[in-house]
C-alpha positions as CSV (number, residue, x, y, z in Angstrom):
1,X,0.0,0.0,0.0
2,X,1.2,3.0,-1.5
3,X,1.7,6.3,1.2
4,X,-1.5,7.9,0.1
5,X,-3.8,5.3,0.3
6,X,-1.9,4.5,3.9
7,X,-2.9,8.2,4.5
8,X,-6.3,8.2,3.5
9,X,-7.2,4.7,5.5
10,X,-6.2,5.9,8.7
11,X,-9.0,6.3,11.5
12,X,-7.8,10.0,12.3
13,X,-7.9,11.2,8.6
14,X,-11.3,9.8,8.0
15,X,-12.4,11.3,11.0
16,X,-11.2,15.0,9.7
17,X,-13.2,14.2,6.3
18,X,-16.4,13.9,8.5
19,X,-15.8,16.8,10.4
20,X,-14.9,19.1,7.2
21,X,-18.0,17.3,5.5
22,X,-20.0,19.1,8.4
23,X,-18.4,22.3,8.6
24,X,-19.5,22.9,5.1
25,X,-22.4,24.9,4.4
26,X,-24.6,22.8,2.8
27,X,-24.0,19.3,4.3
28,X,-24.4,20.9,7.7
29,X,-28.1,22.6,6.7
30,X,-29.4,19.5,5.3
31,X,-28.5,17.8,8.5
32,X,-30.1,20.3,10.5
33,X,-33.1,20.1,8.1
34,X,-33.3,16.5,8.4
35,X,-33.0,16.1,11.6
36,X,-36.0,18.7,12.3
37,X,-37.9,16.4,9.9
38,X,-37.1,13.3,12.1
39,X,-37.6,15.1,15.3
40,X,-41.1,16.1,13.8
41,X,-42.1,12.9,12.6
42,X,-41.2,11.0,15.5
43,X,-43.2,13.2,17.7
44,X,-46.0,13.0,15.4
45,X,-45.3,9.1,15.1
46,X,-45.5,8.2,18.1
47,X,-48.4,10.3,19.1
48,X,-50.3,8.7,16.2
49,X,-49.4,5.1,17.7
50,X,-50.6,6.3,20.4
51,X,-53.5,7.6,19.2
52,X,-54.1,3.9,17.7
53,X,-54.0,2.4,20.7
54,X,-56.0,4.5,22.6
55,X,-58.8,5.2,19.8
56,X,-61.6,3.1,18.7
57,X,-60.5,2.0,15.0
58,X,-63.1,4.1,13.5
59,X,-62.3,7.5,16.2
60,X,-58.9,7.2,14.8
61,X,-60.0,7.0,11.2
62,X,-61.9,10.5,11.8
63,X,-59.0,11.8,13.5
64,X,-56.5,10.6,10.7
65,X,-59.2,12.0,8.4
66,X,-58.8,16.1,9.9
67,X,-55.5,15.5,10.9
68,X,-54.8,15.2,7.1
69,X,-56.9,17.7,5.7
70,X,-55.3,19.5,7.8
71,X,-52.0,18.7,6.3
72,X,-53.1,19.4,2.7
73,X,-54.1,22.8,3.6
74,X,-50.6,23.6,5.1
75,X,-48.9,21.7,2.1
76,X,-50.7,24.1,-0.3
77,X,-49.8,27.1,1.8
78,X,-46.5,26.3,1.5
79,X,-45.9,24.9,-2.1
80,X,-44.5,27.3,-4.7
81,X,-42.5,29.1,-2.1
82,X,-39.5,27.2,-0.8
83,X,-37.2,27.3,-3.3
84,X,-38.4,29.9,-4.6
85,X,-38.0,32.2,-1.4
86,X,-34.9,31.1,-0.9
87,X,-33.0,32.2,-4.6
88,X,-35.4,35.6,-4.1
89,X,-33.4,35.9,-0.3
90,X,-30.4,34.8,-1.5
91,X,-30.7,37.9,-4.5
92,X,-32.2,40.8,-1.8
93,X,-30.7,43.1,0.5
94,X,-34.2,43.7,2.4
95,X,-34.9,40.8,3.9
96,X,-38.1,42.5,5.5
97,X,-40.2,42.9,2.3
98,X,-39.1,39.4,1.0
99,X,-40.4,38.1,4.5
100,X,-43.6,40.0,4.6
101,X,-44.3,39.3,1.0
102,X,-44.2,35.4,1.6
103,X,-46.4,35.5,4.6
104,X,-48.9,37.7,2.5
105,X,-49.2,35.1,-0.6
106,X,-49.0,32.3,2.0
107,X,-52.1,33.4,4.5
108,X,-53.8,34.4,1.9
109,X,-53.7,31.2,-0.2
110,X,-54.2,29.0,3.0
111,X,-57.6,31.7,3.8
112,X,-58.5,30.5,0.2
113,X,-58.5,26.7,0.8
114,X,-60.0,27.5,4.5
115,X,-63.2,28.7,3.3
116,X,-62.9,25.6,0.2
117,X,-62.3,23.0,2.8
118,X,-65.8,24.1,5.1
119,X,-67.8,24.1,2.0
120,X,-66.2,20.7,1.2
121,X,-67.0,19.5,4.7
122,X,-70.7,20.9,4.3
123,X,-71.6,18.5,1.9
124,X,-69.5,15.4,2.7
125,X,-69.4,15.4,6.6
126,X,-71.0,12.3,7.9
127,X,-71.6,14.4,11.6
128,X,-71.4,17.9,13.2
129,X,-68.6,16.7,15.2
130,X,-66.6,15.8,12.5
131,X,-67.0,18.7,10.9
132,X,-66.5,21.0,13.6
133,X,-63.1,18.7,14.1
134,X,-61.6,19.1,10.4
135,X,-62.5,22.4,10.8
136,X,-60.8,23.5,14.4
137,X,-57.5,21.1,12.8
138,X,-57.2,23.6,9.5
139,X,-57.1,26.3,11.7
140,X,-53.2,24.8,12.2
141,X,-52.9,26.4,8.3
142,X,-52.5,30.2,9.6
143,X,-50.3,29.4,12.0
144,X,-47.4,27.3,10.2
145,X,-47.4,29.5,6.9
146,X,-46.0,32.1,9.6
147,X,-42.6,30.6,9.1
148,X,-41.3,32.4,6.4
149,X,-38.0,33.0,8.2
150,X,-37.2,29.7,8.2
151,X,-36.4,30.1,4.4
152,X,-34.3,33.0,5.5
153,X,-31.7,31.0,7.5
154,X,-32.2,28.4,4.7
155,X,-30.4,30.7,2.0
156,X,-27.6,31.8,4.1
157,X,-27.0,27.7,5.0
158,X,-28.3,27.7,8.7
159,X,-30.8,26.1,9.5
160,X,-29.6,25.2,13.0
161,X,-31.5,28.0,15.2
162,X,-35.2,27.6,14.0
163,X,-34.7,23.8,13.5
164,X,-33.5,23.8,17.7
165,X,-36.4,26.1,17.9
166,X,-38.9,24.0,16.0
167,X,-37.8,20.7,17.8
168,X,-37.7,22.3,21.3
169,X,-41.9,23.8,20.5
170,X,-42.4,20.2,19.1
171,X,-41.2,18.1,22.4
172,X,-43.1,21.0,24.6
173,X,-46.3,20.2,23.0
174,X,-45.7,16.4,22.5
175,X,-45.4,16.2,26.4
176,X,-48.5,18.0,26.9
177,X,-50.5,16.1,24.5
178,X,-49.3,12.8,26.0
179,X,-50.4,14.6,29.5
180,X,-53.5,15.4,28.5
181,X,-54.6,11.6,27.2
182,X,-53.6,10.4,30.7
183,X,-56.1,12.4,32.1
184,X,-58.7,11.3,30.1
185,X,-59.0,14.4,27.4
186,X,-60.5,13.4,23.9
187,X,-59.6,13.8,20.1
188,X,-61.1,18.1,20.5
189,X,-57.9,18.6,23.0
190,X,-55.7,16.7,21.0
191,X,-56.5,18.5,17.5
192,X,-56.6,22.0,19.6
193,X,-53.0,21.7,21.2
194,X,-51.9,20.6,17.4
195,X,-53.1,24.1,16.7
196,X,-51.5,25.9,19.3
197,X,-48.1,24.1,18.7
198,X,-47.6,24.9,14.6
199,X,-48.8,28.4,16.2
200,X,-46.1,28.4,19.2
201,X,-43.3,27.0,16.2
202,X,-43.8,30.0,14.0
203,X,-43.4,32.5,16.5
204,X,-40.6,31.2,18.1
205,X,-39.2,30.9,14.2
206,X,-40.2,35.0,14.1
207,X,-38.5,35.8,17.2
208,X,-35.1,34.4,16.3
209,X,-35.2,35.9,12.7
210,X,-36.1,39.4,14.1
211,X,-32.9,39.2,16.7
212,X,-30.4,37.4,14.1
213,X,-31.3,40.1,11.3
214,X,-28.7,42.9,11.2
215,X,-28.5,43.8,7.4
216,X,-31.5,45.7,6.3
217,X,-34.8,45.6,8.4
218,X,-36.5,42.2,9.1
219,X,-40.2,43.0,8.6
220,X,-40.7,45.7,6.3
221,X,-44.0,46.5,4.2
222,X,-43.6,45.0,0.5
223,X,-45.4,47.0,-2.0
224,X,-48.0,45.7,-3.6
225,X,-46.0,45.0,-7.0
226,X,-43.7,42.8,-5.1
227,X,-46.1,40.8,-3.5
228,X,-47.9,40.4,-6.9
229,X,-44.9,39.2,-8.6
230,X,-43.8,36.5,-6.3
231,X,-47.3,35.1,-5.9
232,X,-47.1,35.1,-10.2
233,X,-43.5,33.7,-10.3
234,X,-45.2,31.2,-7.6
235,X,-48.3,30.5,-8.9
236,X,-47.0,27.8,-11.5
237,X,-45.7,25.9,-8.3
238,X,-48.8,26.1,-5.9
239,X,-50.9,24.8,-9.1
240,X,-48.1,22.1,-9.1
241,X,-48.3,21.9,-5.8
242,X,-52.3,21.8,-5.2
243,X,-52.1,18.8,-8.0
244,X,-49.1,16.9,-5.9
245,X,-51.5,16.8,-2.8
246,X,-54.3,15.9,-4.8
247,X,-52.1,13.2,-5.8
248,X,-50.9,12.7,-2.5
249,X,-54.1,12.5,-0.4
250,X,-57.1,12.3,-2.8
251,X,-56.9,8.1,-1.9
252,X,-57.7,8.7,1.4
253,X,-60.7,11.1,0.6
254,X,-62.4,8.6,-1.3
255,X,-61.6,5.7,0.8
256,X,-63.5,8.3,3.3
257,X,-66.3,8.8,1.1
258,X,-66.4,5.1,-0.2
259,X,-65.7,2.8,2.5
260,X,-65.6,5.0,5.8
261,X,-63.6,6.2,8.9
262,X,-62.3,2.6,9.2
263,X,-60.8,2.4,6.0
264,X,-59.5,5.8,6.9
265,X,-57.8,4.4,9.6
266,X,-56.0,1.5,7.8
267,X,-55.0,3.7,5.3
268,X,-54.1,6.1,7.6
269,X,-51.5,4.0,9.3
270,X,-49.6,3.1,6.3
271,X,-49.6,6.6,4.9
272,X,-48.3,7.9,8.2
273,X,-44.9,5.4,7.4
274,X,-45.2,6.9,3.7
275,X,-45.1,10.7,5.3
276,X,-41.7,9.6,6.6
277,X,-40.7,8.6,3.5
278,X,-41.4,11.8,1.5
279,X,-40.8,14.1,4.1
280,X,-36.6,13.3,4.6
281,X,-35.4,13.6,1.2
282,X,-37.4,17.3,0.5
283,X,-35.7,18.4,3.5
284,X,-32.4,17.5,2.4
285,X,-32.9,18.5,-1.2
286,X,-34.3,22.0,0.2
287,X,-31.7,22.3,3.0
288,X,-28.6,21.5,-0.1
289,X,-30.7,23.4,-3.0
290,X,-28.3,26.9,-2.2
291,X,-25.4,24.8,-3.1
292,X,-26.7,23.4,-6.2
293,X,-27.6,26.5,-6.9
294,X,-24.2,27.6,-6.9
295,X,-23.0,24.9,-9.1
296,X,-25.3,25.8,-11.5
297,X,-23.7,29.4,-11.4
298,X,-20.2,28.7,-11.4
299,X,-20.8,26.3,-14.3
300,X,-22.4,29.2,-16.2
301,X,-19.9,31.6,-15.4
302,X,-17.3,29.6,-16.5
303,X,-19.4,28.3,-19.7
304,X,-19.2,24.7,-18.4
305,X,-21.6,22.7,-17.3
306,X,-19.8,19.3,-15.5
307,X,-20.5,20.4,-12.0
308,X,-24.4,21.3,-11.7
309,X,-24.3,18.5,-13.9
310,X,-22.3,16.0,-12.0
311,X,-24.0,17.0,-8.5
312,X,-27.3,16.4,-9.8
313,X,-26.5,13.2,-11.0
314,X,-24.9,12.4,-7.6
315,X,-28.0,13.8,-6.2
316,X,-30.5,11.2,-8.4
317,X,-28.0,8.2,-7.7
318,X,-27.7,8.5,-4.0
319,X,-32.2,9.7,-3.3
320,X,-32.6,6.3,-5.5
321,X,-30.8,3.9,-3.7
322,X,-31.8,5.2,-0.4
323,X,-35.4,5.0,-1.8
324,X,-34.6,1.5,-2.8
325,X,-33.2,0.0,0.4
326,X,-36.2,1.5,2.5
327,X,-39.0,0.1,0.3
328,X,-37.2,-2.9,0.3
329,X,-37.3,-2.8,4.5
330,X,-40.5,-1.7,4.4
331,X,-41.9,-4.7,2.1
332,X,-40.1,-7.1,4.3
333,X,-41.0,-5.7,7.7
334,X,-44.2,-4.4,7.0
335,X,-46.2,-7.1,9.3
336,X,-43.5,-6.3,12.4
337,X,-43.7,-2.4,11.7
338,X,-47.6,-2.2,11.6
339,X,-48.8,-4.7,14.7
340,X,-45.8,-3.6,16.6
341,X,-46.3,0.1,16.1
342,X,-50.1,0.1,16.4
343,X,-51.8,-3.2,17.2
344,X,-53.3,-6.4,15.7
345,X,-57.1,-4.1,14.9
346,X,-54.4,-2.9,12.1
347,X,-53.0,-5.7,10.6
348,X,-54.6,-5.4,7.3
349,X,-52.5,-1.8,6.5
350,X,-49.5,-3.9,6.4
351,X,-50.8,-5.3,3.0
352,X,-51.2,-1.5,2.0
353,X,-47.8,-0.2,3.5
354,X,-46.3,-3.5,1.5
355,X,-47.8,-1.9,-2.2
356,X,-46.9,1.7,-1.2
357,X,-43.8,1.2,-0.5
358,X,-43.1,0.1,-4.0
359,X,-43.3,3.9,-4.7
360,X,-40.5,5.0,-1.8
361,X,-37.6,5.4,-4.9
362,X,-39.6,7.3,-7.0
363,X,-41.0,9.8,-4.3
364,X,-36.8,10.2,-3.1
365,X,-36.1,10.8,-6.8
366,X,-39.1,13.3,-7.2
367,X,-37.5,15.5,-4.2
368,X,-34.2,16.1,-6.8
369,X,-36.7,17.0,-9.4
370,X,-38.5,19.7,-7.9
371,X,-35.2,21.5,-7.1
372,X,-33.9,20.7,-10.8
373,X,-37.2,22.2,-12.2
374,X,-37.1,25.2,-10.0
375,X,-33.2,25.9,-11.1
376,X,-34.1,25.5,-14.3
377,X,-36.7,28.0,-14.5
378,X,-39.1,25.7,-15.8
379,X,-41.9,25.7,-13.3
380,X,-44.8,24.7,-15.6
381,X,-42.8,21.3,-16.0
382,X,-44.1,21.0,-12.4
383,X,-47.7,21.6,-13.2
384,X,-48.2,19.3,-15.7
385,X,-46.5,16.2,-13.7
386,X,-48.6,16.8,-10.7
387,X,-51.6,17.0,-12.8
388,X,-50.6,13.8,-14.5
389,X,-50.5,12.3,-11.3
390,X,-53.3,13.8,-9.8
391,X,-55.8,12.9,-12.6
392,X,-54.5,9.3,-12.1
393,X,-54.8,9.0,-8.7
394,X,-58.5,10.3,-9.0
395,X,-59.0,8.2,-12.0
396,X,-57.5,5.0,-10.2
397,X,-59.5,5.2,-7.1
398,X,-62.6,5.7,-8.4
399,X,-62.1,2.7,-10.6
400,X,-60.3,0.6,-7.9
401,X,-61.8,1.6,-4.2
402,X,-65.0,0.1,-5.1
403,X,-64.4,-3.1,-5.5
404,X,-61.4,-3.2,-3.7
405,X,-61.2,-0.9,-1.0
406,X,-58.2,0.2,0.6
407,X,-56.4,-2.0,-1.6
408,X,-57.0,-0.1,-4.6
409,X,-56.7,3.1,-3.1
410,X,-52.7,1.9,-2.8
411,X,-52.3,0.7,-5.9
412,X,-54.1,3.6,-7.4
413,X,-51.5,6.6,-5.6
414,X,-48.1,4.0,-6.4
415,X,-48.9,3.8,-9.6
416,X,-49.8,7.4,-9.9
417,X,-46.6,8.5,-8.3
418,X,-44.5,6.1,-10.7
419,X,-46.5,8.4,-13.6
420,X,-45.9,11.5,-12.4
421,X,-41.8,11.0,-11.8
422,X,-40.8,8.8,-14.3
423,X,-43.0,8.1,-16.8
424,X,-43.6,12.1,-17.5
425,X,-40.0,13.1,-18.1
426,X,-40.0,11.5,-21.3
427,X,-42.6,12.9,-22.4
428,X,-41.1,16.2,-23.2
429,X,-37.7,17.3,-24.3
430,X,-37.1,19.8,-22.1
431,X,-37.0,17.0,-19.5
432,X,-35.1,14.5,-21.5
433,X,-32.2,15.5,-19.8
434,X,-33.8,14.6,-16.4
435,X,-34.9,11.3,-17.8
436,X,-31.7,10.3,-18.9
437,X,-30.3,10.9,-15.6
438,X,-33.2,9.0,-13.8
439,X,-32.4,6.4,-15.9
440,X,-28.8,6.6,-15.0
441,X,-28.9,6.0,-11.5
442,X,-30.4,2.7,-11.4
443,X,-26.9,1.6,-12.8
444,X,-25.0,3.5,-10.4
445,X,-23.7,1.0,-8.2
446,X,-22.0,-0.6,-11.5
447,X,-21.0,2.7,-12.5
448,X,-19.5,3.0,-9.6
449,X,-17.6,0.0,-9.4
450,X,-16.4,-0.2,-13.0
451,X,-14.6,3.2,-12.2
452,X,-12.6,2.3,-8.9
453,X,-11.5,-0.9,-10.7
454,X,-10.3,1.4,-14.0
455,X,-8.6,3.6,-11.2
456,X,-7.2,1.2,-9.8
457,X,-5.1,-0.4,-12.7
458,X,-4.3,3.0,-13.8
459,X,-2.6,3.0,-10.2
460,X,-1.1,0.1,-10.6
């Protein structure tokens, strides 16, 4: 073994490579990102096992059922505007207008789907109760769109403060929600103390931005051309976005509408695993976005193209693979995860977690697609894949669910998902690119071999 090679297998030199790895910008944010996400879904993960053993099966179908209407409301609010926000921080001096301008388009898209959502409950909701419980969760929606700081520390690569902050509001509430179901307290408390935590997050989020701003003002009045504009550069996404929840969550509404709160529930249970899965890899992508970003610039300014390139094709090989060995885990240990996690009454969402996890690569692959789409410029690209999986999803479940209940609901939003992240990008040129790249990946691990062993007799 030559010197180098020595060099580069000792313990202490690996060691410095991690902790340079974390001292840069980007590795460092998505870590702090991620780990926000796990924090999050852990508390909300646990809760919900909780929940499931607490619950009657069909109470914790109607809670599942608000708690995710709920979730599509603050999805919306915040779709078109995370990367987005971030270039249009990373461009301004004022901070304050860009801050107040996103809060703006986000409250007042989120007042829109409000007002949607009760009429929606009107004529759907199978009891007052359960509409005056959807309706007290989607209050949440006002509250976490307050967070547009949080896309502030994103741009400048540090996302440790409100992450700390956001993890610190999440344990604070997860103990009290636990407190309150040992003494007896229903579902109304639960949903209510949901609200008052994405509330207590955001604030906390405002406070630390308004004391870590000391370049320009940190709230300042945007005029109203400004706020137009971004809600017109973002409008493309939150159409995209509106179609990926539709996507997302239209399953569950007509398993709601078809089969009931205890269909709800068993789909519930494997969609709460499948949150997991889609929620890592957009905070990481997010969290890294500035940096690809940059490659992307560099590569222009130079007039080459090897690095954006070669860093999103890193990015594709490495959200696939992952993708791959957790819906392989998934499909194996779906029996263990589900009766462990929430009891024998659930059993039968193992079947569904087992057919939904078939989509896991593609929805890691789809988070390096939204960022590519967004550097790109070409935000309509987003529309019509979300569409294209939204119209599926609707399309499959109403032809599925019927006969076969939850069952087909699963199929229905896998294969939809496959659609709208694959399948689509060849449909255009623009995206050939994309697609080729996609396509690429699933040989990386032979790629990557092949080249250590040509390095390796060029060494030798």
């Amino acid at each position: 073994m030559n010197t180098v090679d020595a060099e580069a297998a000792n313990p202490a030199t690996k060691m410095r490579r991690i902790r340079d790895r974390l001292r840069d910008g980007a590795a460092s944010n998505g870590i702090w990102a991620s780990l926000q996400q796990v924090c999050n879904l852990l508390f909300v993960g646990l809760l919900s096992v909780i929940l499931a053993r607490t619950l009657p099966v069909e109470d914790f179908g109607v809670y599942s059922y608000a708690m995710s209407l709920a979730g599509l409301g603050i999805a919306i609010g915040l779709a078109g505007l995370y990367g987005l926000a971030i270039k249009r921080y990373s461009e301004s001096r004022e901070p304050g207008t860009v801050t107040c301008s996103i809060i703006i388009v986000r409250e007042a898209t989120v007042a829109f789907y409000f007002v949607a959502l009760l009429g929606f409950m009107g004529s759907t909701a199978t009891s007052v109760d359960e509409f005056l419980l959807v309706a007290l969760a989607a209050v949440a929606v006002f509250g976490r769109v307050l967070d547009a700081p949080e896309l502030w520390y994103q741009a400048r690569l540090n996302a440790r403060k409100p992450a700390l902050a956001k993890i610190i509001v999440a344990a604070v509430f997860f103990a009290a929600k636990c407190t309150a179901l040992w003494l007896g307290s229903g579902v109304t408390v639960i949903v209510a103390l949901y609200v008052a935590e994405l509330f207590a997050g955001s604030v906390a989020v405002l406070v630390c931005y308004r004391r870590d701003v000391t370049s320009g003002r940190a709230f300042a009045v945007p005029g109203a051309r400004d706020v137009v504009d971004l809600w017109k550069r973002s409008s493309p996404l939150l159409i995209s976005g509106i179609a990926q929840q539709v996507n997302l969550r239209a399953s569950l509404i007509v398993v709601q509408i078809l089969v009931g709160a205890t269909g709800v529930a068993m789909f519930a249970v494997s969609q709460r695993v499948m949150d997991v899965c889609l929620a890592l890899p957009m905070a990481y992508m997010t969290a890294t976005f500035p940096a690809l970003l940059e490659a992307r610039r560099k590569d222009r300014d130079s007039g080459g193209g090897s690095a954006y390139r070669d860093r999103l094709q890193r990015s594709f090989d490495g959200a696939l693979w992952a993708g791959i060995a957790i819906a392989v885990l998934l499909y194996v240990l779906a029996d263990v995860v589900v009766v462990t996690a929430f009891g024998a009454e659930y059993e039968d969402a193992a079947a569904l977690l087992r057919i939904q996890a078939l989509a896991v690569p593609f929805m890691f692959m789809s988070s390096v697609l939204s960022k590519w789409i967004i550097a790109e410029g070409n935000l309509w690209i987003s529309v019509g894949r979300h569409w294209l999986g939204a119209v599926a999803t609707v399309a499959l479940c109403l032809l599925l669910v019927p006969k076969w209940g939850a069952v087909g609901a699963a199929w229905a939003s896998t294969a939809s998902y496959v659609m709208s992240v694959y399948l689509f990008t060849f449909l255009s040129r623009s995206t050939w690119p994309v697609a080729v790249q996609m396509s690429r990946a699933w040989m990386a691990p032979v790629s990557r071999v092949l080249a250590r062993a040509g390095s390796q007799r060029v060494e030798s």
